[in-house]
C-alpha positions as CSV (number, residue, x, y, z in Angstrom):
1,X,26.3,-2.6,7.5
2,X,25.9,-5.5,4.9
3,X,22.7,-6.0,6.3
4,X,21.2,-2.4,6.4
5,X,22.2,-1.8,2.8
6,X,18.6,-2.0,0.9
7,X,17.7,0.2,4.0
8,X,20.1,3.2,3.7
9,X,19.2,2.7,-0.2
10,X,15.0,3.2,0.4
11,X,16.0,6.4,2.1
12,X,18.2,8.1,-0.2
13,X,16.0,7.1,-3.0
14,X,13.0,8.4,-0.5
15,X,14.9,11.9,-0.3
16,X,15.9,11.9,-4.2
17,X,12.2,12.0,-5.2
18,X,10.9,14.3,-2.8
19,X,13.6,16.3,-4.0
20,X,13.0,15.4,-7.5
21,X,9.3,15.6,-6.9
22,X,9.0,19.2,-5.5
23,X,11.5,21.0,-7.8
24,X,12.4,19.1,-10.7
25,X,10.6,19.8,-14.5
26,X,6.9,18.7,-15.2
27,X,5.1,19.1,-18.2
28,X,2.6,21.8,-18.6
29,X,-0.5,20.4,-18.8
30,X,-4.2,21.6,-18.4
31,X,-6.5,20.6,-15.3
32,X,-3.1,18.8,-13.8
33,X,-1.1,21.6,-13.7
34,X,1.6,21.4,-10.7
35,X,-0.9,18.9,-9.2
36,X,1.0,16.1,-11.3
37,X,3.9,16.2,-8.7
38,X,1.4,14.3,-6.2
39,X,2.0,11.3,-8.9
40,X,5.1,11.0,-6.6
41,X,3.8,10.7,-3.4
42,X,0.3,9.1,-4.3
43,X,0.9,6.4,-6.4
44,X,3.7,5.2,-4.5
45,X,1.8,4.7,-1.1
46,X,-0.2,2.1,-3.1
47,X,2.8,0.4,-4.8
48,X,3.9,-0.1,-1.5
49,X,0.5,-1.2,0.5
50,X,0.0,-3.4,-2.5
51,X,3.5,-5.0,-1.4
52,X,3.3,-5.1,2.0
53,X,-0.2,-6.9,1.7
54,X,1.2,-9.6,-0.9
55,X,3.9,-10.3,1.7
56,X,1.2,-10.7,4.0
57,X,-0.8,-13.3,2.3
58,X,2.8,-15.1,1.8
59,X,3.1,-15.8,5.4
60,X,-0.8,-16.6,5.9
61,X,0.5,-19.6,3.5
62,X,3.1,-20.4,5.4
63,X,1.7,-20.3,8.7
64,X,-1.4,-22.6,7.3
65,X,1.5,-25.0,5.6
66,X,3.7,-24.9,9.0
67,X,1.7,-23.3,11.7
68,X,4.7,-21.3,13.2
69,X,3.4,-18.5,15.3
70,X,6.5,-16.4,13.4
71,X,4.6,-16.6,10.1
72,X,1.4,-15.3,11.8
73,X,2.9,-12.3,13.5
74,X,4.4,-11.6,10.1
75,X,1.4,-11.5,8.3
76,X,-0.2,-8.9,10.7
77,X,2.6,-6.2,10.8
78,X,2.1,-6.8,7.4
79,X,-0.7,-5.6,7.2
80,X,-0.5,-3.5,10.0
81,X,1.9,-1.6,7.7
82,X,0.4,-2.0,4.8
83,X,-3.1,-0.2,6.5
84,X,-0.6,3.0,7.2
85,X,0.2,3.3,3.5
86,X,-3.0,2.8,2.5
87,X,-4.4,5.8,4.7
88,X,-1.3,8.1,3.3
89,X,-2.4,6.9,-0.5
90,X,-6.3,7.9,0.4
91,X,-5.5,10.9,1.8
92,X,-3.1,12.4,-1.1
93,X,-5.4,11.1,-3.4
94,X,-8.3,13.2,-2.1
95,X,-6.4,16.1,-1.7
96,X,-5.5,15.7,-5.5
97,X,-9.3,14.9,-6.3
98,X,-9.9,18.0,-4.7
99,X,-7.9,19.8,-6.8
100,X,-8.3,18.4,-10.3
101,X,-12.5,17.1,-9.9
102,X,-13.7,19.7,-7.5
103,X,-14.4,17.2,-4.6
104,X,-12.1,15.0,-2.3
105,X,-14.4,12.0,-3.0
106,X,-16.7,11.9,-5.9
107,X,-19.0,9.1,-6.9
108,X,-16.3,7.4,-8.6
109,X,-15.8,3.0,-8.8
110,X,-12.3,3.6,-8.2
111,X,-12.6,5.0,-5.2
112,X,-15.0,3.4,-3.7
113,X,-13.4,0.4,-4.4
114,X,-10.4,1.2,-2.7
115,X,-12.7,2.3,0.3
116,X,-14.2,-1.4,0.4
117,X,-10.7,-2.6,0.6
118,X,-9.8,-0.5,3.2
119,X,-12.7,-1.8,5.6
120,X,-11.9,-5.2,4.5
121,X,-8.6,-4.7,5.7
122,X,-9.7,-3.2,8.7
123,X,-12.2,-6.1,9.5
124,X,-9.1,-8.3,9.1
125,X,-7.6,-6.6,12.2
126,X,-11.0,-6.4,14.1
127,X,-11.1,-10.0,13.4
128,X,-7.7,-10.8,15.1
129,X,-8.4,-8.9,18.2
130,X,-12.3,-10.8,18.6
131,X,-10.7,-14.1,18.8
132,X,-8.9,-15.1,21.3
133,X,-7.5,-18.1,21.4
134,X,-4.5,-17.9,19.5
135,X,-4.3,-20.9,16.9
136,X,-7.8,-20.5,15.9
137,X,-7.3,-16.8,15.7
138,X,-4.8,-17.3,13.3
139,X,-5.9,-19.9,11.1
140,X,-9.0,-18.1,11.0
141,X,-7.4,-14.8,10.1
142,X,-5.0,-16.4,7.3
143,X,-7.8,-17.7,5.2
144,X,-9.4,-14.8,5.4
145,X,-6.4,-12.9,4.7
146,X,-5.7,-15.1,1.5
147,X,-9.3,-14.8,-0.1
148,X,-9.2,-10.7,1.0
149,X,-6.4,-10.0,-1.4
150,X,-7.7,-11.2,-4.7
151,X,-10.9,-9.7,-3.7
152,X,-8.8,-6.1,-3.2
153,X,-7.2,-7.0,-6.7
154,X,-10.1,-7.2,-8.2
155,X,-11.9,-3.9,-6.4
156,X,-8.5,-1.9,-7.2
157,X,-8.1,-3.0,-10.9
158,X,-10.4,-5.2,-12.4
159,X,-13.9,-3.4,-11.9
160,X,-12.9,0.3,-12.8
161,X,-11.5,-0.6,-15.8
162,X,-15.2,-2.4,-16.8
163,X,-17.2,0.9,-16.0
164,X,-17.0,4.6,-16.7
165,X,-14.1,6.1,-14.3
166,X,-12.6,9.5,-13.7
167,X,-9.7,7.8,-12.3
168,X,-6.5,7.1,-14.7
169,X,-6.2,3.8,-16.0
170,X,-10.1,3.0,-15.3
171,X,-13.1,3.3,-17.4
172,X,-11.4,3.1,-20.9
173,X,-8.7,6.5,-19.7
174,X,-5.3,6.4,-20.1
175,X,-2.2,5.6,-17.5
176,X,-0.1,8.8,-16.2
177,X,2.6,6.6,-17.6
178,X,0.6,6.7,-21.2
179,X,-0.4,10.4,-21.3
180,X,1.1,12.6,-18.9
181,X,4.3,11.6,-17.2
182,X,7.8,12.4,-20.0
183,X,10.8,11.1,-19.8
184,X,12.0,13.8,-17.0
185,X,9.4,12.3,-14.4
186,X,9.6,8.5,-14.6
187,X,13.2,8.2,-13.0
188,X,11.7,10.2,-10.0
189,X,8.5,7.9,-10.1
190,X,10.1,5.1,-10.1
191,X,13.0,5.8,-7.9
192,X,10.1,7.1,-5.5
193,X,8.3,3.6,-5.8
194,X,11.2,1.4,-4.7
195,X,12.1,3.4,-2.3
196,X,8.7,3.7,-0.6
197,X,8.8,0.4,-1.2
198,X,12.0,-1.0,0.9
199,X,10.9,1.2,3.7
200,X,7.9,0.1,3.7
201,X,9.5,-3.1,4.3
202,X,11.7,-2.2,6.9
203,X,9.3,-0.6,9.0
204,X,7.5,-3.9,8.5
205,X,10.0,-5.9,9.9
206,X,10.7,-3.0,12.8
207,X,7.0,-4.1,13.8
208,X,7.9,-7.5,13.5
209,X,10.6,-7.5,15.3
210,X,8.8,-5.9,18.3
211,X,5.9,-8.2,17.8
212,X,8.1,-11.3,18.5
213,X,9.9,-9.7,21.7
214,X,6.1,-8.7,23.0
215,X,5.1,-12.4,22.4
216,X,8.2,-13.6,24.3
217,X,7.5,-11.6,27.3
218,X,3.8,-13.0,27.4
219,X,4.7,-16.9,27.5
220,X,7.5,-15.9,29.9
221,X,4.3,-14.1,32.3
């Protein structure tokens, strides 16, 4: 029980914003309207792919410093995880681009930044299952890993912000935080991005844990 603390906590936290998110107060705003409740659901996916991937390039650095197949197979369900978020975020985030811009997927940097990083996440996994000898696959795969996540940093938040964007917080336009979101919204938010958050994590370490009894079995065969 002292263990599975942080993990009964991500749920409830997960079923407090839904339930926050679906029929607590929002502000009445033009374009927005009711769409502004998918800031619970969106956003969070990426807080918690951005987490999951950052873990990920950890444990690249650690298997590189100390070559322990753990650190390796901890870096994948990583990002293994971290892909699954990252489809849910995409997927909410067209729905509300739908919505709000008339089209799941307009021209916008933004978004196709965030489709670049997706297929250079993807390539990451493509790249583990070509190689097969295992060291080489993953030293191979944890230098990429390290150099693919300031590359998604900089795809994510760097270059919207230095062109025109219809995305908040790009292209000179304010946060949700700045403009939209009042003071009844951001405990949901936030209490949706933790929790999101530390079960993203735990499913993480589920897959881990899986990983390492399927890697067992093989040396034993």
């Amino acid at each position: 029980m002292r263990k599975s603390w942080w993990k009964i906590l991500g749920l409830l936290m997960i079923a407090t914003a839904i339930i926050g998110g679906l029929l607590g107060p929002v502000p009445v705003l033009p374009i927005l309207h009711e769409t502004i409740r998918n800031v619970y659901f969106h956003v969070p996916m990426w807080f918690t792919m951005l987490t999951l991937y950052l873990i990920s390039v950890i444990y690249s650095i650690k298997y590189l410093n100390s070559g322990k197949v753990e650190h390796d197979l901890m870096a994948v369900e990583a990002v293994n995880t971290g892909i699954v978020f990252c489809a849910m975020g995409l997927l909410t985030g067209m729905l509300w681009a739908n919505i709000t811009w008339g089209e799941p997927w307009p021209n916008d940097p933004k978004l196709n930044g965030s489709a670049i990083a997706t297929l250079m996440y993807l390539a990451y996994l493509v790249l583990r299952n070509a190689l097969e000898e295992e060291q080489k696959r993953a030293k191979i795969s944890a230098i990429y890993n390290i150099f693919a996540f300031p590359v998604m940093v900089v795809l994510l938040y760097i270059l919207p912000k230095l062109t025109d964007s219809l995305h908040p917080g790009s292209g000179g336009n304010g946060t949700f935080g700045d403009l939209d979101m009042n003071n009844n919204m951001r405990p949901v938010f936030y209490t949706a991005v933790i929790g999101w958050i530390l079960v993203g994590t735990w499913i993480c370490t589920l897959r881990y844990r899986v990983r390492l009894i399927e890697n067992k079995r093989n040396q034993i065969d």
